[in-house]
C-alpha positions in Angstrom: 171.3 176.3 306.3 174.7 177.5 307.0 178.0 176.4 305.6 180.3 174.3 307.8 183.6 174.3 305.8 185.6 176.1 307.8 188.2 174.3 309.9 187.2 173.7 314.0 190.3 174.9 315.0 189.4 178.4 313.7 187.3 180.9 316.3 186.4 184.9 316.5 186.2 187.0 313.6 187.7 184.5 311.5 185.0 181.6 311.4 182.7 184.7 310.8 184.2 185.2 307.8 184.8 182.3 306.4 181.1 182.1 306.4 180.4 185.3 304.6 183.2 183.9 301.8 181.2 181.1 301.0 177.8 182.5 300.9 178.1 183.8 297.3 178.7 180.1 296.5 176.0 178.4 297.8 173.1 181.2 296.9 170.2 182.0 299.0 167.3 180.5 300.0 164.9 183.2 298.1 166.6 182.1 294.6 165.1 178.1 294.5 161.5 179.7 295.3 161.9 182.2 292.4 162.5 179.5 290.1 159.8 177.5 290.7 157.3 180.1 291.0 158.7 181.4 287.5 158.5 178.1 286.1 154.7 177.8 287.6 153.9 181.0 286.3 154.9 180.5 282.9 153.3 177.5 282.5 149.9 179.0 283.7 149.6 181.9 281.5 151.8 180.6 278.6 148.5 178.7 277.0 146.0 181.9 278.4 147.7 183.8 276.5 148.0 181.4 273.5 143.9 181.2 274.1 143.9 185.0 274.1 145.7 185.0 270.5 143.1 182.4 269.6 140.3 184.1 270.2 141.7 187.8 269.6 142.5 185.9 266.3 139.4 184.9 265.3 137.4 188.0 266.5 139.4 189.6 263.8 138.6 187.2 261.4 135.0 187.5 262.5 135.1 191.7 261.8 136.9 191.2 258.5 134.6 188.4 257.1 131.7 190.6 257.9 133.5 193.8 256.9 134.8 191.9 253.9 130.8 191.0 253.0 129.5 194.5 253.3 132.2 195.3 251.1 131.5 192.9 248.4 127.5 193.3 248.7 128.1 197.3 248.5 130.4 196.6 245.4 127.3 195.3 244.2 124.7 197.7 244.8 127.3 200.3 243.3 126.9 197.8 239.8 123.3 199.9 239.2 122.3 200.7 236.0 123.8 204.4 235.0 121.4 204.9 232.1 118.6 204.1 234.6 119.5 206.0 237.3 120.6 209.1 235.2 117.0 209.3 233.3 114.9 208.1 235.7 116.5 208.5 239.1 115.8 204.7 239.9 118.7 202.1 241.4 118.9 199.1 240.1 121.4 196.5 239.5 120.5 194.3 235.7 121.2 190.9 236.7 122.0 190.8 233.1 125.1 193.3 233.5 123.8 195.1 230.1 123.7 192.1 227.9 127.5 190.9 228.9 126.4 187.9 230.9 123.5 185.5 231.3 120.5 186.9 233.3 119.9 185.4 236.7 121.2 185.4 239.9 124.1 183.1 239.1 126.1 186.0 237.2 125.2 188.4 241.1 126.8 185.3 242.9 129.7 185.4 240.5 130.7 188.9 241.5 129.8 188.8 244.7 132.5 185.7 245.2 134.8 187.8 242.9 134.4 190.8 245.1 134.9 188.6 248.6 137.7 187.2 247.5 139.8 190.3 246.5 138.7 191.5 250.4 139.4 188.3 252.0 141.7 186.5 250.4 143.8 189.1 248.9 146.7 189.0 251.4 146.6 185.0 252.1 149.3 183.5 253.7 150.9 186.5 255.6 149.0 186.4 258.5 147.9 184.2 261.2 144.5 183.5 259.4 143.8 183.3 255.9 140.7 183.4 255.1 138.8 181.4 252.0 135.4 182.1 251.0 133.4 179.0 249.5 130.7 178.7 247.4 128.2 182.1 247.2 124.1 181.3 247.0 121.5 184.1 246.5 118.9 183.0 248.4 116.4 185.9 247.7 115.8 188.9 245.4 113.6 192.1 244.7 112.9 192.2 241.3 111.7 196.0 239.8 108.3 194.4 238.5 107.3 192.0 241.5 104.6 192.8 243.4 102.6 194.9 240.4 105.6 197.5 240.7 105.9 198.0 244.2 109.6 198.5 244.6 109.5 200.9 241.6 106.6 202.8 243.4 108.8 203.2 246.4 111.2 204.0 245.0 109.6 207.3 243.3 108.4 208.0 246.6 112.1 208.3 247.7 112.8 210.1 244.9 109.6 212.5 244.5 109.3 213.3 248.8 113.6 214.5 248.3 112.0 217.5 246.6 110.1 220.1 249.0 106.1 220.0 247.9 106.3 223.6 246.1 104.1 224.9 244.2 104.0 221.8 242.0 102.4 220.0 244.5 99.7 223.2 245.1 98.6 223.5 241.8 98.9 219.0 241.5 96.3 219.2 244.3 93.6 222.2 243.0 93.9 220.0 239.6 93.2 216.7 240.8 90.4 218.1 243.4 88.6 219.6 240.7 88.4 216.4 238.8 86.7 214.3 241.8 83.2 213.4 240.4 83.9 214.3 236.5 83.6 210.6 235.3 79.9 210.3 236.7 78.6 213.2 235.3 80.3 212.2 231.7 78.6 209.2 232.3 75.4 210.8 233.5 75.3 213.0 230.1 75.9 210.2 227.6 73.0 208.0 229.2 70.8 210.9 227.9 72.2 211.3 225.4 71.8 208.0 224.1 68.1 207.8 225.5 67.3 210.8 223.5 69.0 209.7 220.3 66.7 206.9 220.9 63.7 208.6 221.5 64.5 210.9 218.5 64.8 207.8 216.1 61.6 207.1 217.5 59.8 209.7 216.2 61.5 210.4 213.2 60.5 206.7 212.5 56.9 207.3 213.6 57.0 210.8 211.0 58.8 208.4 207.7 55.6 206.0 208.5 53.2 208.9 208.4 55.0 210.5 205.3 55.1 207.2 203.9 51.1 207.0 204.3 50.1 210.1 202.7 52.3 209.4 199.9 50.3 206.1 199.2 47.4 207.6 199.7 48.2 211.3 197.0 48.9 208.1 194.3 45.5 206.5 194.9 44.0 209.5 194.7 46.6 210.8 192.2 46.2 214.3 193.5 50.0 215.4 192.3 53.4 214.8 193.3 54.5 215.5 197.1 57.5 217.4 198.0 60.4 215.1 198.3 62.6 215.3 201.7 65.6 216.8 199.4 63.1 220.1 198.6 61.6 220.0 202.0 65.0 219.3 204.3 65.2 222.9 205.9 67.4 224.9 207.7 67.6 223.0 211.3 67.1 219.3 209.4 70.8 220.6 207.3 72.3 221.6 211.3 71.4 217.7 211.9 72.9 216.2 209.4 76.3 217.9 209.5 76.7 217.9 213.2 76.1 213.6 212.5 78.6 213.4 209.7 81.2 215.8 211.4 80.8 213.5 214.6 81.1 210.2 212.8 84.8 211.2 211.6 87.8 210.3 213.5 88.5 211.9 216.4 92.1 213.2 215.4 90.7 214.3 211.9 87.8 216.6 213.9 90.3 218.4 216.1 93.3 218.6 213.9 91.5 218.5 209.9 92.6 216.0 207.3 96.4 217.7 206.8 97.4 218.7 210.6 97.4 215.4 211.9 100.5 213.9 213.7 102.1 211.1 212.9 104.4 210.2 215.5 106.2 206.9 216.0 105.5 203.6 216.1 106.7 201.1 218.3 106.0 196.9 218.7 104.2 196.8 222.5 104.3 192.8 222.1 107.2 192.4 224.1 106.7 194.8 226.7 106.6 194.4 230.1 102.9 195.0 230.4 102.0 192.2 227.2 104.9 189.3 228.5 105.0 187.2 231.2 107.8 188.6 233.3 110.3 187.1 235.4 109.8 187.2 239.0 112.3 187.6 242.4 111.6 185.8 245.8 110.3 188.4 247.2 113.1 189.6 249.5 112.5 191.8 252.4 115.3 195.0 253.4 115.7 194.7 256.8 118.3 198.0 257.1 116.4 199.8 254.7 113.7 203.4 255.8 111.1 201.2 254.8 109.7 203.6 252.1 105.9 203.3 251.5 104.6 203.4 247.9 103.8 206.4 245.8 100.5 207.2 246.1 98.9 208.5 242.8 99.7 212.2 243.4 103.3 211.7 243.6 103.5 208.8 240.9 101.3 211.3 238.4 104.0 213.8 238.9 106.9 211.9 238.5 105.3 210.3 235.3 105.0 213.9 233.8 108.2 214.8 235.0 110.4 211.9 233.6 108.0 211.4 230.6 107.4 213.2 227.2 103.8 214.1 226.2 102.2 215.7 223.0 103.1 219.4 224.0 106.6 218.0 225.5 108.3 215.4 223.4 110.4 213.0 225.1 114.7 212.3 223.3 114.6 212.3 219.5 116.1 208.8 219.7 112.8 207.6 221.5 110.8 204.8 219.5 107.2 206.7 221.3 107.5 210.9 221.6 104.1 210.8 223.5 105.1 208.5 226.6 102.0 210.0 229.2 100.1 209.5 226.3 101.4 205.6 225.9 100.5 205.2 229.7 96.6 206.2 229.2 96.5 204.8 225.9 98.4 201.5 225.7 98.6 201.7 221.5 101.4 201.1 219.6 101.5 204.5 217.8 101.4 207.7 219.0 98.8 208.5 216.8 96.7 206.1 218.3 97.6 206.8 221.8 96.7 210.5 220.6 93.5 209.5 219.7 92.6 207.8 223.2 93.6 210.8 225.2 91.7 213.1 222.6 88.7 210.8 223.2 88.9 211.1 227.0 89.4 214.5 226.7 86.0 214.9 224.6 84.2 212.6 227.0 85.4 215.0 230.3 84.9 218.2 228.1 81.6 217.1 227.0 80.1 216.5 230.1 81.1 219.7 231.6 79.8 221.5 228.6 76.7 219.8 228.6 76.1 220.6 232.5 76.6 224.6 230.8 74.9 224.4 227.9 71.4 222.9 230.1 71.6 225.6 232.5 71.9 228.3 230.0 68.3 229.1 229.0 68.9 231.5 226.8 70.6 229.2 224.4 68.3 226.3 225.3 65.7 229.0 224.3 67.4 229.2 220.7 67.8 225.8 220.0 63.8 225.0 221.6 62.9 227.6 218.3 64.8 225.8 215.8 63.3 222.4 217.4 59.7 224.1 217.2 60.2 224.4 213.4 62.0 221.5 212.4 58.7 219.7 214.0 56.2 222.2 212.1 57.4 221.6 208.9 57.6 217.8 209.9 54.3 217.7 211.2 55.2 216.3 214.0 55.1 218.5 217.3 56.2 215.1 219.4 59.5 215.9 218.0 60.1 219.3 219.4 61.6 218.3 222.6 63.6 215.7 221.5 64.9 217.1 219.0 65.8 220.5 221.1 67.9 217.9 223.4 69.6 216.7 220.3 70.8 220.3 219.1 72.1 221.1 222.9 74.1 218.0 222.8 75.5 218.3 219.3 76.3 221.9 220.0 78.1 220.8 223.2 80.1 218.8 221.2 81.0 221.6 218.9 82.0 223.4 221.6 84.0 220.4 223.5 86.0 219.7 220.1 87.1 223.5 220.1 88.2 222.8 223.5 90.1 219.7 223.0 91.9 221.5 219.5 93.1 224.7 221.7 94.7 222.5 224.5 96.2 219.8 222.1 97.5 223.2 220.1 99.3 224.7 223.5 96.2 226.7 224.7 94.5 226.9 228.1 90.8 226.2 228.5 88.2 226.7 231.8 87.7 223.8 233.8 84.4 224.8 233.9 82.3 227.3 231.0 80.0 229.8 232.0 77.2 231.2 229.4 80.0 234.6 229.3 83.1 232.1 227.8 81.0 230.1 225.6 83.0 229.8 222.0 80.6 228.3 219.5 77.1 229.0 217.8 74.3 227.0 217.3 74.7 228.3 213.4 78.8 226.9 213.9 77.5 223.6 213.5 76.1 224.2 209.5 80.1 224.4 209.6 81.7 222.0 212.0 85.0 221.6 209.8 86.0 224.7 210.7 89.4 223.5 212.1 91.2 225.9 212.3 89.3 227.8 214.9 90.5 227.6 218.6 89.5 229.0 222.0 91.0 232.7 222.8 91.0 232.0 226.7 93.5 233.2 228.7 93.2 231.5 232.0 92.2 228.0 232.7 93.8 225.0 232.9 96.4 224.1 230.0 96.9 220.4 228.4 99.4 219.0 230.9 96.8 219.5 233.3 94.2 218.0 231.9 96.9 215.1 231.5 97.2 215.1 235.2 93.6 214.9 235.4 92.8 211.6 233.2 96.3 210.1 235.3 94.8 211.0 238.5 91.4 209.1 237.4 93.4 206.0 235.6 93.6 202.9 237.3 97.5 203.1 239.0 98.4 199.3 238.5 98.1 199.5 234.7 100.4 203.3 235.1 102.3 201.3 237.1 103.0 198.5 234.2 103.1 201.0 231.1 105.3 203.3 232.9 107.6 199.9 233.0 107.2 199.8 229.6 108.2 203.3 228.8 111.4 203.2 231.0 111.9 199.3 229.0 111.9 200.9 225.4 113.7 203.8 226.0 116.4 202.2 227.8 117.1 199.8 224.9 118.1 202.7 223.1 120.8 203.1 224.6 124.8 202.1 223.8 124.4 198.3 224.8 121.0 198.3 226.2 119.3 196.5 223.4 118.5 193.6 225.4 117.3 195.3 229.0 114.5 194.1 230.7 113.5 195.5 234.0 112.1 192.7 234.9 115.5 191.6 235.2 116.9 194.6 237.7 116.7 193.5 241.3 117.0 196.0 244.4 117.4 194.0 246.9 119.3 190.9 247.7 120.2 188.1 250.1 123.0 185.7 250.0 124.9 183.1 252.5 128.3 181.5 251.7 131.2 179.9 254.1 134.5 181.9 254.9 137.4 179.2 256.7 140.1 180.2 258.4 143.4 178.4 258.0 142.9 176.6 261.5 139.6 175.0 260.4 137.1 177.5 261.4 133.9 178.3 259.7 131.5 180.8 259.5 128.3 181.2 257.9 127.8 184.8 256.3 124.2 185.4 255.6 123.2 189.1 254.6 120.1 191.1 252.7 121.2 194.2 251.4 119.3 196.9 249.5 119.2 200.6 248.5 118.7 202.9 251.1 
């Protein structure tokens, strides 16, 4: 539209520009269109971007609520028991918080809240969101003992498969291969054993009777006196009767004598994992974790006798048991005692494979058929002879197994298997059986630690399992402040869901299950 305020009178160059002169005034057409479409525009992308702040808002309060509770649940994991994890290599957090707090998941919550809060509250009320966590609920847990051990036993498989299989592993390997069938030929041995000691009572029963006979009938005839079995007893009948005597005496006394035997410490197993009923997890699943199988018994046997102390290597002076490897086979609540069951196993495994010698050795088998042969002639009683042949092979096995047994419990190395060339012992030894001080003077063979290995590799692993729980338990507790530790209480993996608002009225739900990796 133009302007019409100039004056009709006026024509030419003049009416021109009077127009121009008034066209700064009125504005042009382009300016009304740029105001609307400004106004337009503003109002269109004012409340996008408002929704953009929104949601770029609360994305960010999304990543730091979930930041914020891998913080906390990290903060956490990094609460693990130092002692633990320093003697034993094992992560574990003691819901107990080493006696400072009641045991439980309600004291876990309690720091995980504590730790949320310092990561999401902690700079509430400058920024667009605050964040406030509510309350914090475990909902599952791991606990060291559930499941017969089997987060401990994975967790020695972490730890023992970080080490390259070395020569360790080699020599773990020949040992425990050697072993394989040992048990049923112990067994094997001792049933014929026994069913010869039986037949031997049998006829030395059947000889009394006939003894007992004549005697009647010398009175009625009252032809003099017999001999009495005190002038008669002879030189194989004395080899009988101190080989019986010398095995009826504790085991410990045989191998060590009446003054070299080791006392030890003593300890209360009542309260031990493997006596109590222990407290239990939920049975939580990682699901961020390797997924770590469980030790087999190769790797478990080594870690025992790595982290464990035994006769030959004693565990901390501070420890209420020295003989720990011992404690596993043995369960006692002495180490004297414990010493005694391994010593007893040891004999058992010994004997057999001294027996399977000493029967295919015929010139010794020869030797003690000519002491049989005479025991029986002076007896009268040629039935015996065999018998009591099998007796003398067994007893001077047994010579020869507690010789064994004393140079390995002493630090010395003994065959797996004897040959007639490394045999130790006489038949006459066993006049002398007390000889205690005697050992073997092998050079090679395998040493006591490995004949540890041996009777671990052959022990059932849930009960190593349990009294390697108990070992860890009692030496724990004597510790600075770890009077009261139970592992039963130590948990490796958790879950937990809690609420986190925002200042606008938002919630989330956080739900997580954290472990060790």
């Amino acid at each position: 539209m133009w302007c019409t305020a100039s004056s009709p009178d006026r024509r030419g160059p003049d009416r021109i520009g009077e127009k121009c002169a008034f066209r700064g005034a009125c504005g042009t057409p382009e300016s009304g269109y740029l105001t609307v479409y400004m106004s337009l525009t503003v109002a269109v992308l004012l409340p996008l971007l408002l929704i953009l702040i929104h949601f770029s808002a609360a994305g960010t309060s999304r990543l730091r609520t979930a930041c914020g509770a891998q913080i906390a649940s990290d903060s956490v994991l990094a609460e693990f028991h130092r002692e633990l994890q320093e003697r034993y290599d094992l992560f574990y957090v003691d819901t107990a918080y080493a006696g400072d707090s009641t045991p439980g998941t309600a004291s876990v919550a309690a720091h995980l809240c504590f730790y949320l809060e310092k990561n999401l509250e902690g700079t509430g009320g400058t920024h667009f969101y605050t964040l406030r966590t509510g309350e914090v609920r475990i909902t599952g847990t791991r606990a060291a003992s559930d499941d017969g051990g089997r987060s401990l036993r994975e967790q020695v498989y972490a730890y023992m498969s970080a080490d390259p299989a070395g020569s360790w592993a080699a020599a773990a390997l020949v040992t425990v291969d050697r072993w394989h069938g040992l048990e049923l030929d112990t067994e094997r041995w001792m049933r014929q054993r026994e069913e010869n000691a039986e037949t031997l009572r049998e006829q030395l029963d059947k000889g009394e009777k006939a003894r007992e006979e004549q005697e009647e009938a010398a009175e009625g005839s009252d032809s003099g006196t017999p001999e009495t079995p005190e002038e008669s007893e002879t030189l194989p009948q004395r080899l009988l009767s101190a080989a019986e005597e010398f095995m009826q005496q504790p085991i410990l006394r045989q191998v060590y004598g009446a003054a070299g035997i080791p006392s030890g410490g003593s300890l209360e197993v009542a309260g031990l994992p493997s006596h109590r009923v222990l407290q239990r997890g939920t049975g939580a699943v990682q699901t961020n974790s390797h997924a770590y199988p469980q030790a087999d018994e190769l790797l478990f046997d080594e870690y025992i006798l790595e982290k464990c102390g035994d006769l030959l290597h004693e565990a901390r002076s501070e420890s209420p048991l020295r003989c720990q490897v011992e404690y596993i086979l043995g369960g006692r609540g002495t180490d004297r005692a414990n010493l005694e069951v391994v010593a007893e196993r040891l004999m058992l495994l010994r004997g057999g494979l001294n027996c399977t010698c000493l029967f295919g050795d015929e010139g010794r088998k020869a030797r003690a058929g000519a002491v049989a042969a005479a025991v029986s002639l002076v007896l009268f009683n040629p039935e015996l002879k065999e018998p009591l042949k099998t007796a003398l092979l067994f007893g001077w096995a047994y010579l020869e197994t507690v010789v064994d047994v004393r140079t390995l419990m002493k630090g010395g190395r003994v065959p797996l298997v004897k040959t007639p060339e490394n045999w130790q012992t006489s038949l006459t030894d066993l006049l002398t059986p007390e000889g205690r001080s005697r050992t073997g003077t092998y050079t090679e063979g395998f040493d006591y630690r490995d004949h540890l290995r041996g009777l671990l590799y052959l022990e059932g692993g849930s009960l190593k399992t349990r009294r390697l729980m108990d070992v860890i338990e009692m030496e724990i507790r004597q510790t600075p402040h770890g009077d009261s530790f139970r592992i039963d209480q130590c948990i490796d993996i958790l879950s937990f869901q809690t609420e986190v608002k925002s200042s606008t009225g938002e919630t989330w739900e956080v739900e997580m299950t954290v472990g060790y990796d």
